[in-house]
MIVEXRO-961441 format. One record per residue (C-alpha): residue number from 1; x, y, z. Coordinates in pm, 1 decimal, m for minus. Layout:
N
atom seq:NUM east:X north:Y up:Z
...
END
This chain:
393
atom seq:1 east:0.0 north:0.0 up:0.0
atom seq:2 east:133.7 north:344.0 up:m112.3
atom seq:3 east:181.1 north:624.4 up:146.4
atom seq:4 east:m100.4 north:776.1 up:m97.2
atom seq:5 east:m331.2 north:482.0 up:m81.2
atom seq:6 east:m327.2 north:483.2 up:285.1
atom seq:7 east:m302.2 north:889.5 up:376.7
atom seq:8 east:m207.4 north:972.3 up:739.8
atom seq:9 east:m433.6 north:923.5 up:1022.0
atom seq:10 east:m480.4 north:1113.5 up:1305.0
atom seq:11 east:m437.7 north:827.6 up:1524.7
atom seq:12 east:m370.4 north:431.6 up:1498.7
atom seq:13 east:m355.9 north:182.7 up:1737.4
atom seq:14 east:m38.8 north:69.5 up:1936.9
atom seq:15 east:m225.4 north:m274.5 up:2064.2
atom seq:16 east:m105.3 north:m623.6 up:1964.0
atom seq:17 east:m225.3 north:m965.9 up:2039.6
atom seq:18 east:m89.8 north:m896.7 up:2411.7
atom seq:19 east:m378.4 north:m679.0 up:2465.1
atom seq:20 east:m647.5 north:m863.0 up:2376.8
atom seq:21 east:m494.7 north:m1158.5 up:2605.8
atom seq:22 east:m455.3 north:m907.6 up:2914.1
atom seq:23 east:m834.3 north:m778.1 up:2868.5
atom seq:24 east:m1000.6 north:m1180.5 up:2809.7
atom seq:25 east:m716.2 north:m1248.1 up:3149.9
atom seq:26 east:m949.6 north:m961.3 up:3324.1
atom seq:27 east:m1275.5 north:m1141.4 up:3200.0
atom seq:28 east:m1189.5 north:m1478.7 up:3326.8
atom seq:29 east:m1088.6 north:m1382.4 up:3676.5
atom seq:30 east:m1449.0 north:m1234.5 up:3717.9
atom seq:31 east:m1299.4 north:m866.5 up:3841.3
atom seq:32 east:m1347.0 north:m576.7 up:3624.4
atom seq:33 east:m1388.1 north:m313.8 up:3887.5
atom seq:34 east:m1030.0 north:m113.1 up:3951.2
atom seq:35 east:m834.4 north:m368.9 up:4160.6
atom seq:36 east:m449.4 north:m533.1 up:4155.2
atom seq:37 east:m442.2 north:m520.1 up:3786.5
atom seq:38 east:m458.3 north:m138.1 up:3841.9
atom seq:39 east:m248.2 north:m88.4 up:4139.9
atom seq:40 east:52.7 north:m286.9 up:3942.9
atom seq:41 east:m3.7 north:m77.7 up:3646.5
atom seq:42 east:14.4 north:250.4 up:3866.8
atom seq:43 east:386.4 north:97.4 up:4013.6
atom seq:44 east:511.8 north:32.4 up:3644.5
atom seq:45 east:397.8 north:398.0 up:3560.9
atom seq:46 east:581.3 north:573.4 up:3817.6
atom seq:47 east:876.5 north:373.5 up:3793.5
atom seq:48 east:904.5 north:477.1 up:3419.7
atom seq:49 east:828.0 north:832.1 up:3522.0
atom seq:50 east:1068.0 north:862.3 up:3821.7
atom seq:51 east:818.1 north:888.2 up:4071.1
atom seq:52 east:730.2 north:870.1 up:4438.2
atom seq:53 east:358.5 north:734.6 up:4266.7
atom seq:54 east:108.7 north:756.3 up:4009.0
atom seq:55 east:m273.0 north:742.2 up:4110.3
atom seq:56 east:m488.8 north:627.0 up:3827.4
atom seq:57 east:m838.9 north:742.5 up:3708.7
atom seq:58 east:m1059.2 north:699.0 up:3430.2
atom seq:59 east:m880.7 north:987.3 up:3188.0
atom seq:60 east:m657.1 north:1268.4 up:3171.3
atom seq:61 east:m938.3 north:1505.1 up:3225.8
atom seq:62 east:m1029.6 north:1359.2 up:3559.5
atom seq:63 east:m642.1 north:1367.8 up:3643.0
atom seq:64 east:m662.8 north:1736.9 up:3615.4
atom seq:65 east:m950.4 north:1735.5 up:3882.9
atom seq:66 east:m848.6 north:1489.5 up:4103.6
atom seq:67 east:m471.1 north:1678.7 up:4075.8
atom seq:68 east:m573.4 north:2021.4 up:4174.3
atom seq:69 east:m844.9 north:1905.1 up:4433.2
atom seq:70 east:m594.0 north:1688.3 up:4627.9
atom seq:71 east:m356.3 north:2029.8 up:4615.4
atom seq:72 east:m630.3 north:2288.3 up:4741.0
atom seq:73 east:m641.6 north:2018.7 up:5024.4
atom seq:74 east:m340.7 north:1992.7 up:5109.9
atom seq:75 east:m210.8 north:2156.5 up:5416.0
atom seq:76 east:65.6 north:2311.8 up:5333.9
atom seq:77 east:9.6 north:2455.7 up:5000.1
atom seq:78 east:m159.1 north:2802.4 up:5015.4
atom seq:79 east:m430.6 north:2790.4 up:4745.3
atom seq:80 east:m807.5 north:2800.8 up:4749.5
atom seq:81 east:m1095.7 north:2962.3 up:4638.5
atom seq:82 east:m1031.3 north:3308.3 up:4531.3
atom seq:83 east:m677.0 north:3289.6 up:4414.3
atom seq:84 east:m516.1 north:3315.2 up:4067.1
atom seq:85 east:m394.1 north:3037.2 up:3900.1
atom seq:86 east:m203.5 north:3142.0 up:3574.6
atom seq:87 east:m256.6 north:2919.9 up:3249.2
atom seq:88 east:m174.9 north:2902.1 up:2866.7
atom seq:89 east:m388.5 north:3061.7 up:2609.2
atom seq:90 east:m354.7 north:2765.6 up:2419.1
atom seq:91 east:m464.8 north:2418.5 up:2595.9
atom seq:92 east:m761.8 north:2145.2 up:2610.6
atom seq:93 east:m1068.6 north:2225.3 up:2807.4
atom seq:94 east:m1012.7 north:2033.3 up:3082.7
atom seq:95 east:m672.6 north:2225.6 up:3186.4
atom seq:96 east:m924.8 north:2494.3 up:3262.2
atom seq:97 east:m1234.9 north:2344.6 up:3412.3
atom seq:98 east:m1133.2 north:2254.2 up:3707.5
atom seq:99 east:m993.7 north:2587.7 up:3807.2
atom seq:100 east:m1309.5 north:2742.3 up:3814.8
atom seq:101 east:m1484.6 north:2455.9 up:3924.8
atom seq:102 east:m1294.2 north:2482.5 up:4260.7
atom seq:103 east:m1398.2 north:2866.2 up:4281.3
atom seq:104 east:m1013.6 north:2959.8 up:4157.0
atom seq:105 east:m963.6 north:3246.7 up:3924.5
atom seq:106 east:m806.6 north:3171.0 up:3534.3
atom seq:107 east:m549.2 north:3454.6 up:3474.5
atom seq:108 east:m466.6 north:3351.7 up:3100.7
atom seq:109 east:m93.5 north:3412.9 up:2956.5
atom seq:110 east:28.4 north:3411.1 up:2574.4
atom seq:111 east:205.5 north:3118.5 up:2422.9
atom seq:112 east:503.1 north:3109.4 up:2250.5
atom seq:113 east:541.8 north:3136.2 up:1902.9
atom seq:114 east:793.6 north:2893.4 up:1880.0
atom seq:115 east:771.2 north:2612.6 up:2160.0
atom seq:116 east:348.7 north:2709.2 up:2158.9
atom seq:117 east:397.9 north:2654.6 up:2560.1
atom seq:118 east:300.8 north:2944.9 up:2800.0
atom seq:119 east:499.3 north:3240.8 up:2718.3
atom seq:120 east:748.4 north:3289.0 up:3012.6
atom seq:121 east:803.1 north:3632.1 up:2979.7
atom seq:122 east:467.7 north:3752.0 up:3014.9
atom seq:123 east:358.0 north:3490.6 up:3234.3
atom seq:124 east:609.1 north:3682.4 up:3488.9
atom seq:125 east:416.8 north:4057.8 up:3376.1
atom seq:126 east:96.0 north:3900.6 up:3456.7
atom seq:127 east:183.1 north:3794.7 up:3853.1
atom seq:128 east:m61.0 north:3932.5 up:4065.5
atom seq:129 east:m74.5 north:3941.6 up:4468.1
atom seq:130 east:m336.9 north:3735.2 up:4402.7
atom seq:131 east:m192.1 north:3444.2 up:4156.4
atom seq:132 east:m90.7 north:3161.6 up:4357.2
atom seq:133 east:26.0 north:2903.9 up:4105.0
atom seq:134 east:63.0 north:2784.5 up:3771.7
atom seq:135 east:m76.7 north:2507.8 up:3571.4
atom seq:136 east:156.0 north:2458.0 up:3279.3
atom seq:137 east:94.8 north:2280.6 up:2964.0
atom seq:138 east:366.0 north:2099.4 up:2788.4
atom seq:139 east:172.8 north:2116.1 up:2434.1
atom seq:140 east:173.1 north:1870.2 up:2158.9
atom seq:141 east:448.9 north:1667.3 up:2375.5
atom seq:142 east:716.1 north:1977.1 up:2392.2
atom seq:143 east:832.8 north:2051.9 up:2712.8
atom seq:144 east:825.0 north:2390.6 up:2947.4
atom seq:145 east:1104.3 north:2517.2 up:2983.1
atom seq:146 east:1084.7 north:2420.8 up:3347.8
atom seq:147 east:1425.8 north:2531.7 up:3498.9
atom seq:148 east:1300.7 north:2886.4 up:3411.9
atom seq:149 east:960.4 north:2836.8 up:3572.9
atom seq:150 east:1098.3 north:2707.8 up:3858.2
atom seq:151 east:1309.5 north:2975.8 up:3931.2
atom seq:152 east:981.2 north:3246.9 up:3829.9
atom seq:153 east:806.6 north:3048.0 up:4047.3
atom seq:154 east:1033.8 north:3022.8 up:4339.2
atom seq:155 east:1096.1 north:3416.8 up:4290.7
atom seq:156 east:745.9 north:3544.5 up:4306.2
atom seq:157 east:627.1 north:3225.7 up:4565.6
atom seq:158 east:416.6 north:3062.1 up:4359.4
atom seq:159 east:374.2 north:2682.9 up:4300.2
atom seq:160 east:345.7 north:2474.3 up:3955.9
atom seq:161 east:182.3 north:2207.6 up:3797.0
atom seq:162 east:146.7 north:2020.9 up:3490.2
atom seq:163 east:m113.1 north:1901.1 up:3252.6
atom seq:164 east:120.9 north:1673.2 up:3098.5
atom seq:165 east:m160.5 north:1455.2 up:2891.3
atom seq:166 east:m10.2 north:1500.6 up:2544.0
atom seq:167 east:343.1 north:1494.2 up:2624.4
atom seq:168 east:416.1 north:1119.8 up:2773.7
atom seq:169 east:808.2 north:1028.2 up:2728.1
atom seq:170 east:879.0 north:1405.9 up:2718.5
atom seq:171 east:1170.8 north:1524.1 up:2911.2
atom seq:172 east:1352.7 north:1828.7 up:3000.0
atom seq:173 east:1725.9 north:1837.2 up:3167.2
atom seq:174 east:1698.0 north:1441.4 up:3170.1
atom seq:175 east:1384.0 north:1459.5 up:3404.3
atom seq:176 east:1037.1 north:1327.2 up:3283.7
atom seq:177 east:804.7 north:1609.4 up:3208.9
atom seq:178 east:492.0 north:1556.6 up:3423.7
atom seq:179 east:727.4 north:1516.2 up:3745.4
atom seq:180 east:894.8 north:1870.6 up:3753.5
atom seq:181 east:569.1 north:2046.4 up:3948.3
atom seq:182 east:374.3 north:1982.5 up:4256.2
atom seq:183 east:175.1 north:1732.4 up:4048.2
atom seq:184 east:156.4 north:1618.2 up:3665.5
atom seq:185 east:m101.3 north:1463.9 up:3525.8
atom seq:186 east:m87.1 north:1192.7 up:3211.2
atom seq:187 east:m369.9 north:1072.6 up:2953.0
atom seq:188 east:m403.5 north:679.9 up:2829.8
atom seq:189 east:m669.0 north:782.6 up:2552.0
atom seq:190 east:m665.3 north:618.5 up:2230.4
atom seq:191 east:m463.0 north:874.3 up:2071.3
atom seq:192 east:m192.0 north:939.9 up:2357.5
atom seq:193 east:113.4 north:774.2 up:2343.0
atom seq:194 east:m1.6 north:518.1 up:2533.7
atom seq:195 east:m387.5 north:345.9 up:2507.4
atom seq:196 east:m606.4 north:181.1 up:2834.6
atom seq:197 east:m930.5 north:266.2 up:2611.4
atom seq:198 east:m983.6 north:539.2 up:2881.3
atom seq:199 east:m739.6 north:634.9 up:3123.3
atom seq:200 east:m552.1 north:912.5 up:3316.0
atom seq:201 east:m300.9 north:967.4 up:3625.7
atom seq:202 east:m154.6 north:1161.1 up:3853.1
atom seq:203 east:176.1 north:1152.3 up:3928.6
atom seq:204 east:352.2 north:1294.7 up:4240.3
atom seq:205 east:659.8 north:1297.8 up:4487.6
atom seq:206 east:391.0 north:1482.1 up:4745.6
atom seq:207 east:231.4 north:1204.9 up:5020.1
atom seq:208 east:m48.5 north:1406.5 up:5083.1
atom seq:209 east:m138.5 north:1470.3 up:4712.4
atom seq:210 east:m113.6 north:1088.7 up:4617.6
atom seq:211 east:m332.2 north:976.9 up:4919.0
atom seq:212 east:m574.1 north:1261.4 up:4865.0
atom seq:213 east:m569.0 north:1128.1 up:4521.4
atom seq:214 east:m656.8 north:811.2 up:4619.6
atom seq:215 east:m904.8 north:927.3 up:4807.1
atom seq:216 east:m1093.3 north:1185.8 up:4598.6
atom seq:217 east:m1075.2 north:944.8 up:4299.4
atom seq:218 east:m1330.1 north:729.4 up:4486.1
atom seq:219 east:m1622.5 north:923.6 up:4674.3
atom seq:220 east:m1341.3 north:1100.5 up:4905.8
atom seq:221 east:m1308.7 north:762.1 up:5108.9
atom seq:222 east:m1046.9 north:599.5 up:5312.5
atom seq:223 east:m1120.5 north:279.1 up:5218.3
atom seq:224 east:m770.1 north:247.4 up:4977.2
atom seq:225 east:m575.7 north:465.3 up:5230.7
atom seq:226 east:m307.0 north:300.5 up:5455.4
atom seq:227 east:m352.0 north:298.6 up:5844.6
atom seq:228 east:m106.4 north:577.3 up:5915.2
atom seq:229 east:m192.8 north:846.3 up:5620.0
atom seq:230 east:m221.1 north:1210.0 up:5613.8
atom seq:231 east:m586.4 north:1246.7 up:5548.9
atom seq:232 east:m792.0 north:1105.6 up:5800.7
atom seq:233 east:m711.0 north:868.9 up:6092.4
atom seq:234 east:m879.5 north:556.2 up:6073.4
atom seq:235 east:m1027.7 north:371.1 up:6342.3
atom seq:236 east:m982.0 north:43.2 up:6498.5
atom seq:237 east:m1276.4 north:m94.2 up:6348.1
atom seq:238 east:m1231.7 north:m225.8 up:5980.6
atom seq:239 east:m1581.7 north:m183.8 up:5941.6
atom seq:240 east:m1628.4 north:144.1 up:6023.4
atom seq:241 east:m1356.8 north:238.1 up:5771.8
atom seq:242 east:m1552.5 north:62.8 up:5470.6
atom seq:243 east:m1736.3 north:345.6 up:5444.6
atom seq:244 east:m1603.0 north:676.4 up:5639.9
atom seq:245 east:m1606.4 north:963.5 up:5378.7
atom seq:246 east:m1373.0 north:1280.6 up:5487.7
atom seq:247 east:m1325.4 north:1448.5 up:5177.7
atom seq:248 east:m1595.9 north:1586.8 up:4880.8
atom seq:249 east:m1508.6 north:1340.5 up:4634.0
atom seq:250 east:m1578.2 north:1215.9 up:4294.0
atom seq:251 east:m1579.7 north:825.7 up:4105.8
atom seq:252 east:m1357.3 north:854.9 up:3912.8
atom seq:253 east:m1180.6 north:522.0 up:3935.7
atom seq:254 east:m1033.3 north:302.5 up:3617.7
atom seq:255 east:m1158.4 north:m17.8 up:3521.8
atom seq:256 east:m957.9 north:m366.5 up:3589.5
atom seq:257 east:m922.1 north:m387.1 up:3208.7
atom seq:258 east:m732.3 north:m44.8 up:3173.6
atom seq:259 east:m476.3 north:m160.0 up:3418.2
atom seq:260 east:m409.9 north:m471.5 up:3198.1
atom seq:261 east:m370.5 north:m305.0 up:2909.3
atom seq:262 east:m180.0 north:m28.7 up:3050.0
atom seq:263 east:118.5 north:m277.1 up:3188.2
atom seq:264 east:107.1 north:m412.6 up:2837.4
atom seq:265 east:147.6 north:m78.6 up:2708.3
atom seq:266 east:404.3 north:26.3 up:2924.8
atom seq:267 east:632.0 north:m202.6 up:2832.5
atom seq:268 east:612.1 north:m89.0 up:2452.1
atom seq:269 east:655.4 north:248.2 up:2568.6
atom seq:270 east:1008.4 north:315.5 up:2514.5
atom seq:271 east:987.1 north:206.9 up:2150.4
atom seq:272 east:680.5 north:371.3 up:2128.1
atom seq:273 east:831.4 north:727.5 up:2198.2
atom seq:274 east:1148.5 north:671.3 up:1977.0
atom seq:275 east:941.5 north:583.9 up:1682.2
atom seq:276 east:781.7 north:913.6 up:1689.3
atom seq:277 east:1086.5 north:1128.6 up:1750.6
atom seq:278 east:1226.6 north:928.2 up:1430.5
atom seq:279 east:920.6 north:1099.2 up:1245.4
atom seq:280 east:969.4 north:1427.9 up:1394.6
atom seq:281 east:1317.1 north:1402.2 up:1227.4
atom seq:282 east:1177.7 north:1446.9 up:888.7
atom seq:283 east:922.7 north:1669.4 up:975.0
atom seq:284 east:1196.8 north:1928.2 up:1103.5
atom seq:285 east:1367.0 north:1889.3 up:792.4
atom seq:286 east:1124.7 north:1907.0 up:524.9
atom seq:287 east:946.6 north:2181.0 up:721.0
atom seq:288 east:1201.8 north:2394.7 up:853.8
atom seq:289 east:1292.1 north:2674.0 up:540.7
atom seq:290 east:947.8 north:2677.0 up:432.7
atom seq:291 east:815.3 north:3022.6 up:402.2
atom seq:292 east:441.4 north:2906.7 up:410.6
atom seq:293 east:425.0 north:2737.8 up:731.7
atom seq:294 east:628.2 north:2763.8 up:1085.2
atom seq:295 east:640.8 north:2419.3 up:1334.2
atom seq:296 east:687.8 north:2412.4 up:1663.1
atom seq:297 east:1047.1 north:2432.0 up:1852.8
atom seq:298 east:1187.0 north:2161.4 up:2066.8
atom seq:299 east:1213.6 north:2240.9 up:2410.6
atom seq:300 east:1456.6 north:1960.3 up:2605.8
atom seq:301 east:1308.0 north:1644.1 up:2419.2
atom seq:302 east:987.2 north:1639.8 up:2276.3
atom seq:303 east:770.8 north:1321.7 up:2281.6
atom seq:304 east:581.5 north:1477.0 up:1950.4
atom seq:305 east:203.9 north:1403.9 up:2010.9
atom seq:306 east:150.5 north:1547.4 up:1669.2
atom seq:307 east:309.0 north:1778.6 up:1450.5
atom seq:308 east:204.6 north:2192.0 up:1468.3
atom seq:309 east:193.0 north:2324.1 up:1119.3
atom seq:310 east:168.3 north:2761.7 up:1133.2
atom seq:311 east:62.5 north:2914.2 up:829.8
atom seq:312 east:220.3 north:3213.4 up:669.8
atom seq:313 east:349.6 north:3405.0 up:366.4
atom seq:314 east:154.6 north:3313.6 up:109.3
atom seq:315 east:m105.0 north:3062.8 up:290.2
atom seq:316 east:m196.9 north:3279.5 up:598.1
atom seq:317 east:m553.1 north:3311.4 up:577.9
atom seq:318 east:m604.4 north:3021.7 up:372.4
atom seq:319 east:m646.2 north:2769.8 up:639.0
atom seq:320 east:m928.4 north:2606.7 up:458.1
atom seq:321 east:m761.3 north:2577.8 up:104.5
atom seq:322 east:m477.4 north:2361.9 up:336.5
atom seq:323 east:m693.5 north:2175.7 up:545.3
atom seq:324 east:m887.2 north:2092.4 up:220.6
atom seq:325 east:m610.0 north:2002.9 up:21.6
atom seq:326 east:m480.3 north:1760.2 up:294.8
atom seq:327 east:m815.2 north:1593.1 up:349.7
atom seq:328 east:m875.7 north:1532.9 up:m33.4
atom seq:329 east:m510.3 north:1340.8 up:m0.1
atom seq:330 east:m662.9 north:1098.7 up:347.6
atom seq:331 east:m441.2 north:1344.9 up:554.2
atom seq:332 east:m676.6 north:1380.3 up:867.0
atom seq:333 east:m637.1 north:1727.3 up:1046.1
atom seq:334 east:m712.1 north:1910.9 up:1364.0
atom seq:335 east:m687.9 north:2246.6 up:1508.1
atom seq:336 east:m369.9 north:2336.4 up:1753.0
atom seq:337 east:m573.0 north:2204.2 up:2043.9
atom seq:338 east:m833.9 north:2440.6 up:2147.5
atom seq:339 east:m674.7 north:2725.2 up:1977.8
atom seq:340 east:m717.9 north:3011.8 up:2196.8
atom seq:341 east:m954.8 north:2908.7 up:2465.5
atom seq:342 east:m1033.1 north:3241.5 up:2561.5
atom seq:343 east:m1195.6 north:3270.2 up:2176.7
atom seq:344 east:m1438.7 north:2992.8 up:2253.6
atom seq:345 east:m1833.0 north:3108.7 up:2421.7
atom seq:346 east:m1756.2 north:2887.4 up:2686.4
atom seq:347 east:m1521.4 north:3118.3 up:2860.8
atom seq:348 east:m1843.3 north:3356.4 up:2914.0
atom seq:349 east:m1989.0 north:3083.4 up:3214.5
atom seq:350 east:m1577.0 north:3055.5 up:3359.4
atom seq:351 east:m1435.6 north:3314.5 up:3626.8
atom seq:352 east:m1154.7 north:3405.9 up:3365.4
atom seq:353 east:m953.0 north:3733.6 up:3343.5
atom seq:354 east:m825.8 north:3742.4 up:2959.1
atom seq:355 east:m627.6 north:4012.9 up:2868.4
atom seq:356 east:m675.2 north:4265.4 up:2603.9
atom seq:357 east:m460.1 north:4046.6 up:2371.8
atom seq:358 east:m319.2 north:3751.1 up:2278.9
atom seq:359 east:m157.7 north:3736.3 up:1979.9
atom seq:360 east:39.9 north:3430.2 up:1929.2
atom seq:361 east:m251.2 north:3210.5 up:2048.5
atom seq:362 east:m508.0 north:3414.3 up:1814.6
atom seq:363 east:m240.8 north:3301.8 up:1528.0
atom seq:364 east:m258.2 north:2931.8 up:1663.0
atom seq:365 east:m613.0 north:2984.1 up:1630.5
atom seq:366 east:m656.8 north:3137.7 up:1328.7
atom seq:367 east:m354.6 north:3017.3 up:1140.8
atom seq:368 east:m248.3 north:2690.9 up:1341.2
atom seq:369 east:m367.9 north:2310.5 up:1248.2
atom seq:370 east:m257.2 north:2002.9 up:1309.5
atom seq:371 east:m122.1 north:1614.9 up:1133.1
atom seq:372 east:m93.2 north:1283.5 up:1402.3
atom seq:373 east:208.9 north:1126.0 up:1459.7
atom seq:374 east:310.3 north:782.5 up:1516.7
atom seq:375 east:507.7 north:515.3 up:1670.4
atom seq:376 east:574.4 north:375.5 up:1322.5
atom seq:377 east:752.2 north:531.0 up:1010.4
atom seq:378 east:527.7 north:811.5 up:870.6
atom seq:379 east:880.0 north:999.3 up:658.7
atom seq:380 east:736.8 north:949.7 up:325.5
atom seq:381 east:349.0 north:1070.5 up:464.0
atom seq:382 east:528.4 north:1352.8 up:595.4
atom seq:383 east:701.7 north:1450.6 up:274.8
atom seq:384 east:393.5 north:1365.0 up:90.3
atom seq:385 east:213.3 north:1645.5 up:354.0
atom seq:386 east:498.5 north:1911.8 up:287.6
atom seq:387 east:400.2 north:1847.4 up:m138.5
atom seq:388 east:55.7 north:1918.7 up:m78.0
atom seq:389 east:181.6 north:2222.5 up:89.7
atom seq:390 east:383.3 north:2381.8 up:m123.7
atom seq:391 east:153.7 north:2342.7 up:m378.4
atom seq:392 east:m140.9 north:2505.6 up:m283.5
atom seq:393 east:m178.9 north:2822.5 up:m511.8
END
């Protein structure tokens, strides 16, 4: 089959026979609600990550929740209702809804027109006494650049986190993005690096957020929470502690099935990751001197969820003509994201302060679409894309 015949998808599967064995394992042992298939697939994940744990839930989205509850909760970090929390123009939809949704206030920054992460510079000029933290984004699997939002951070007192759902196998200084902040949180959807059907986590070196986590993810219980933790003290009386609820929870919890799969996919990850940063090798070279579109910049090393294509010169403003031209040839496309989420009507119901403008995220939105990667060799699909390109008159 030619790379014409078969176009590029958006996304493909990474399963094998090894799969389908772990999920028929799950439906002979008669237990499909989250159990030890989980918990061993949580272990395996933070040991690839580099960290203290990983708490699993049923997506990314729900990671984001479950990840900036367990923090508002916690102790010793200063944040609640009322305060800032600085984000990226430029981000999915559920990077934002839980902000509000725990009576925090959005302060949106501009991205970067090269890495398309939150704009350092005037993430700084938008500090407030009131902005207590930021959520990063490492977009499109391109790291922050988190040595200088560490030291922002440490210099204005503010604390960080990351929605690290696109950008699995990322790292930055030889340290996995999604374990530089307070918390990071992962995706397992079909079209992530990784696949459990559904499926999210949250990573963290932080005690309190992983048993929080653990907690929240299940109707705020202590029922998976270890005699001595930090949230509640339980009793002497195992069955008082089936049910003792101490936090405002959600159910949020995986399926046995996801687990399976995920230690399956784990496994594969490495190759997984290094197949896609093969791709990204051609796309940075047939893509680089082209004066119709600008890609996104590498920050540390890129994962490469997908591949940002800019337009400009002769195409800006012709967004359709591309994304027309590239359909017609089975290349499936997307917009950057959300483009700027502070363009969509939703923002009207969110406590959101959006400043006058943002330009680099309006050209993401305008100007900015999208082509999948893969795990397997996509060169001549990429080429093909960069012919379609240039030939658009």
């Amino acid at each position: 089959m030619t790379s014409k015949e078969r176009g590029l998808p958006l996304a493909t599967t990474t399963w094998d026979d090894r799969e389908y064995a772990a999920i028929q394992e799950v439906v002979e042992s008669g237990r499909f609600t989250m159990g030890p298939r989980v918990a061993e697939f949580e272990r395996q994940f933070a040991e690839f990550v580099g960290a203290r744990s990983a708490v699993m839930v049923n997506s990314g989205s729900s990671a984001n929740l479950v990840g900036l509850t367990a923090a508002v909760y916690d102790p010793d970090i200063p944040l609640g209702p009322g305060d800032e929390i600085l984000v990226p123009a430029v981000s999915w939809a559920t990077t934002y809804y839980p902000v509000t949704q725990l009576g925090m206030k959005l302060r949106f920054v501009d991205v970067d027109e090269h890495t398309l992460n939150i704009d350092l510079d005037a993430l700084e000029q938008r500090i407030t006494p009131r902005t207590k933290a930021v959520f990063a984004v490492n977009l499109l699997g391109n790291p922050v650049d988190f040595a200088r939002l560490r030291h922002i951070c440490d210099k204005h007192d503010l604390v960080f986190f990351e929605d690290n759902c696109e950008s699995l196998g990322a790292q930055f200084e030889g340290r996995h993005a999604g374990t530089h902040g307070l918390f990071g949180t992962f995706s397992s959807f079909f079209s992530h690096h990784i696949s459990t059907m559904e499926g999210g986590l949250v990573v963290s070196d932080r005690p309190y957020i992983e048993q929080a986590s653990r907690s929240l993810r299940a109707h705020g219980w202590t029922r998976e929470l270890a005699a001595d933790n930090l949230i509640h003290p339980k009793s002497d009386d195992p069955f008082e502690d089936l049910f003792r609820f101490v936090l405002p929870g959600y159910n949020v919890r995986p399926v046995e099935m996801s687990g399976a799969i995920g230690s399956e996919q784990i496994r594969k990850l490495p190759d997984l990751i290094t197949g896609r940063q093969r791709n990204a090798e051609t796309y940075v070279r047939v893509f680089a001197e082209s004066d119709r579109v600008d890609i996104q910049h590498e920050t540390g090393s890129s994962s490469w969820f997908g591949f940002a294509l800019l337009l400009k010169g002769e195409l800006e403003g012709r967004r359709k003509d591309v994304v027309s031209a590239l359909t017609a040839a089975g290349v499936e496309v997307r917009p950057i994201v959300a483009g700027n989420f502070a363009r969509n009507p939703v923002i009207q119901r969110l406590d959101a302060d959006v400043p006058p403008e943002l330009p680099n995220a309006d050209r993401v939105h305008h100007q900015g679409l999208f082509i999948g990667n893969h795990h397997y060799d996509i060169s001549s699909e990429i080429e093909t894309v960069a012919e379609i390109v240039e030939a658009i008159r």
